[in-house]
N, C-alpha and C positions, 0 to 999 in steps of 0.2 A: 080712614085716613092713612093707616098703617100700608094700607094696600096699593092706595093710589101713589104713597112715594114710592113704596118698592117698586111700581111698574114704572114709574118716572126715571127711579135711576137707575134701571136694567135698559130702558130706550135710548139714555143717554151712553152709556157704557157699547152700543152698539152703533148710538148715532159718532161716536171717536172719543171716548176714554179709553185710555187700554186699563183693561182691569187684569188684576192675578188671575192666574189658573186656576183650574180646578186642584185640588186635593185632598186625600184621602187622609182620616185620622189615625189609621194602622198602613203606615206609610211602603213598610217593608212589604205588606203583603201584595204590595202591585211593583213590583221590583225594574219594570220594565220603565214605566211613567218614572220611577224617582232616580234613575242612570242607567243608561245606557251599558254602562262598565258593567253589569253587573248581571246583562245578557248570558244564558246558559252557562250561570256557577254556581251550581249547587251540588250537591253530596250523589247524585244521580245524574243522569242523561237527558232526563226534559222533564218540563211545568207545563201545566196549563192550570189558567186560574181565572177567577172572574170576583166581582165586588160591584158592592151597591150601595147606595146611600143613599139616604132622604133627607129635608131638614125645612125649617122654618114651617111646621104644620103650625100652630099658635097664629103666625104672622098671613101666611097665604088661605088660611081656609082651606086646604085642603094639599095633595099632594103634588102641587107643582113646582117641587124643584128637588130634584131628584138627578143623580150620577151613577152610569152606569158603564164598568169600563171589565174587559177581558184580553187574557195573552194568552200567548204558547211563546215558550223558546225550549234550545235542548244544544246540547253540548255535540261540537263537532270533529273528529281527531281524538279525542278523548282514549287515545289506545293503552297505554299505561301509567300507571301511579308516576307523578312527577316529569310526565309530558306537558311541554305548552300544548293550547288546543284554542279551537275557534269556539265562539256562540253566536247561533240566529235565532232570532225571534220578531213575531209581530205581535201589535198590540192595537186596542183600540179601545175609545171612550164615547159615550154620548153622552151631553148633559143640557138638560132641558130644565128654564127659571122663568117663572112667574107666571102671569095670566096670561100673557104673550107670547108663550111658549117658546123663549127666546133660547134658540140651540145652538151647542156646538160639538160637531161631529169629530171625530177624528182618527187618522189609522198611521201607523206608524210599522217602518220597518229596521229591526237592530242588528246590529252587528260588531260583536266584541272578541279582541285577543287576549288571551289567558297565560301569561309570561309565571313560569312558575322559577324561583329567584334562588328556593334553598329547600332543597329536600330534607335534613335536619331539622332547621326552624320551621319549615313549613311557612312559606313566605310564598306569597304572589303579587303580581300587577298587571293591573288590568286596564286596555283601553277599551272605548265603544263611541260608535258614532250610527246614529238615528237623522231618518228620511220618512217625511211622509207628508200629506193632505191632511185640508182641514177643511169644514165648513159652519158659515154661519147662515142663521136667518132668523126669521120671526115672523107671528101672524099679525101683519099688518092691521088688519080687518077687526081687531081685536082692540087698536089703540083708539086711547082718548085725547083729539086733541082741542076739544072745546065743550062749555056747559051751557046748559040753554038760559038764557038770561031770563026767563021768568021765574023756574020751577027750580033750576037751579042744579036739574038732572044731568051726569058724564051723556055727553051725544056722543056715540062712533060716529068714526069719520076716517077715510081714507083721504082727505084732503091732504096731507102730508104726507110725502113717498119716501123712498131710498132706492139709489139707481143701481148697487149693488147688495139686492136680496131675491135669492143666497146669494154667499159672498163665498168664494173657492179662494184657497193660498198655501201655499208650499212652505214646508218648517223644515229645519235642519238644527240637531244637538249633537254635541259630543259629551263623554264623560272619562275620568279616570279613576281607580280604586284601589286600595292597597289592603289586604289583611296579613294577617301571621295567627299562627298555633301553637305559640309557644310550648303549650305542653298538651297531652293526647285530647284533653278534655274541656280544653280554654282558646278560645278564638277571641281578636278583634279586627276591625274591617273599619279602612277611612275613606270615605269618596266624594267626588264634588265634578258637577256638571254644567255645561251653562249650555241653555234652550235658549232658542227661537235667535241662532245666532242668524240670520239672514232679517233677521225684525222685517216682517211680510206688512203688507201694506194691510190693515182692516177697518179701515174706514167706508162707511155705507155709501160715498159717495164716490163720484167720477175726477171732479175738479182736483187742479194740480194742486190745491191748495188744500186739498182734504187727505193727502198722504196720513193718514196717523198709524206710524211706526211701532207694530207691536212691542214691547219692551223686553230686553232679553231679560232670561231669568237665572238667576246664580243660586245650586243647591249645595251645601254641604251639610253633609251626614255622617255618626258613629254608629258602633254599634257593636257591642261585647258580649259573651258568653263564661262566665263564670259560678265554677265549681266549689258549691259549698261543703258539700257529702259527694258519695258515689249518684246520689238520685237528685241531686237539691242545685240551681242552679241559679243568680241574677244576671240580668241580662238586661245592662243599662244602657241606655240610648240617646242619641238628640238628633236634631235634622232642623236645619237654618236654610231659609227661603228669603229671596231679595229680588225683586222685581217692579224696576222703577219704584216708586214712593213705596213700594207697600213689602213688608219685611212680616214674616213668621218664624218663629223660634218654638220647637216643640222639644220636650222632654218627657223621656220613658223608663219605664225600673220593669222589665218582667220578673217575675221570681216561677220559674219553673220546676216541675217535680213529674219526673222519669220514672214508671210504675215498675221497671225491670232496669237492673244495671249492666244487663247483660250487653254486646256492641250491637248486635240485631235485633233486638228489639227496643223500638223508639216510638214507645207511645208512653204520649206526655203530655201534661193539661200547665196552661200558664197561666197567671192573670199579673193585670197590671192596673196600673193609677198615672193618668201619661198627663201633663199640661200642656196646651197652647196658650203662650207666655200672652195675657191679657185679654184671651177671649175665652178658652174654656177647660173645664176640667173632664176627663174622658177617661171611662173606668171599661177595661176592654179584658176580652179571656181568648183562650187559645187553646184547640184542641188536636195535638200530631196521632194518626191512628193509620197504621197500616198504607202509607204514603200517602194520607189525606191530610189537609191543614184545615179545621175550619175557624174562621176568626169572624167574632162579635163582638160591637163597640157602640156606648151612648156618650155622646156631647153632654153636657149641662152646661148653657152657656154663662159668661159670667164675666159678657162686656158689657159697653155701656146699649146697646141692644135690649138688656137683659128686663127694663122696664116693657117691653112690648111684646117678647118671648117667653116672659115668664119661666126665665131660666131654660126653657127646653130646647135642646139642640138638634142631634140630626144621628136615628141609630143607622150601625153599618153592618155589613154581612157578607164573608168572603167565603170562597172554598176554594183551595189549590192541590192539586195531583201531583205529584214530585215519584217518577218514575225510572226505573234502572232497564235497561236492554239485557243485561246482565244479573243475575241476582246477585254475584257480591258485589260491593259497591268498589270502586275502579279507585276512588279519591279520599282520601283522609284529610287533608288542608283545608276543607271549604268551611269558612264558619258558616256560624250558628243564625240563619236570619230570622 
């Protein structure tokens, strides 16, 4: 029974709900998906990263619903300490739900300025604005939409269509960010973006009356880096998600510990304890080693789901390259993501 609603309201949600976006429960690590603003600014000259997710194995029987998203971006202009400078980067995701294999593709291209405000403070701000394609679809062939009235058996059936699958549609977001440094060893950063500002049309049908206006999405996010010792650091967080009816509130504490205090060497393992305000509790680590980031995260759900889930949520798995053209590194100002 668990099965047939979840494939009911994944059909619906493509037949014109606009549902939430995809995201990620180590939000920082895909920096491209959470602003724009925030395109090629890091401590180095370019990223590339990718991240994975799975979830509802309890609920689905098996591994059908799953997120799979990767970038590159890298810093442009970046010629001396306390220059403005550009960022480019592209991104992209696929995310595949249910028995239905209901997807959505999608590639994006960033583009951000880097206004640096106060060489002293160590102050910047940042614009960015993102362009890209999207696709939906599903395996029709797969849906149920009647039982056999003796036996009482799901019969497929292609009797029911959709005149746009796949469904193709053009997104446009902008974003803005502000950090400072106050002191050599202390960053924080505030940003806020709003997606899917052209709201694209993704309704499966053709008729004027089946416009259903994707909803645009408002993100705002923190994010602080603070020194306890020479090696010891917390690094508290939150990130507020609002799109049409459906709102997300996450909070995070890293508490990180730097194996060397020395400035070039920056291998450091973190862990944290982050919530998603009424859905779950997500116990995550973090490994920086020689320009690698690798991050690991499990869900325990602990909404009202949780009777059918049996608490289990959805683990995650990133690895990000954070690399310099240069070996000494060019920037001091960029917190800490």
């Amino acid at each position: 029974m668990n099965r047939i609603l979840l494939t009911i309201i994944i059909a619906f949600s493509f037949f014109g709900l606009n549902a939430q976006d995809i995201h990620f429960s180590q939000y920082n690590a895909q920096p491209l998906l959470l602003n724009p603003a925030m395109t090629g600014f890091s401590e180095c000259d370019y990223r590339i990263g990718g991240m994975f997710r799975a979830q509802w194995f309890s609920i689905s029987g098996g591994n059908t619903y799953r997120t799979t998203s990767i970038f590159a971006d890298m810093a442009i202009f970046k010629a001396t300490r306390g220059s403005n400078f550009l960022g480019a980067g592209i991104s992209f995701y696929s995310d595949q739900a249910g028995d239905l294999n209901y997807n959505t593709n999608k590639v994006d291209l960033s583009l951000a300025y880097h206004i640096i405000l106060d060489r002293n403070t160590q102050q910047s701000f940042s614009v960015g604005l993102q362009g890209g394609f999207a696709h939906r679809g599903l395996d029709q062939t797969k849906a149920i939409f009647q039982y056999d009235a003796v036996t009482g058996e799901p019969v497929l059936s292609n009797s029911e269509s959709l005149d746009r699958d796949p469904l193709f549609y053009g997104d446009v977001g902008i974003g803005l960010m502000y950090s400072i440094a106050p002191k050599p060893r202390s960053s924080y950063y505030f940003g806020f973006a709003i997606q899917h500002l052209n709201q694209p049309n993704i309704s499966g049908f053709f008729s004027q009356n089946d416009n259903e206006k994707q909803y645009m999405k408002f993100t705002g996010h923190f994010g602080s880096s603070i020194p306890l010792s020479d090696q010891l650091y917390l690094q508290p967080g939150f990130m507020l998600l609002k799109q049409g009816p459906s709102f997300e509130a996450t909070i995070s504490n890293y508490v990180k510990y730097k194996f060397s205090n020395l400035p070039n060497k920056n291998t450091a393992l973190s862990v944290c304890v982050m919530y998603r305000v009424l859905d779950a509790v997500i116990a995550a680590a973090r490994l920086d080693i020689k320009g690698f980031t690798l991050n690991v995260s499990y869900d325990v759900n602990v909404s009202k789901l949780i009777s059918s889930t049996s608490s289990n949520g959805g683990p995650e798995v990133g690895l990000t390259y954070t690399g310099c053209l240069k070996k000494q590194v060019k920037q001091g100002y960029c917190p800490d993501f």
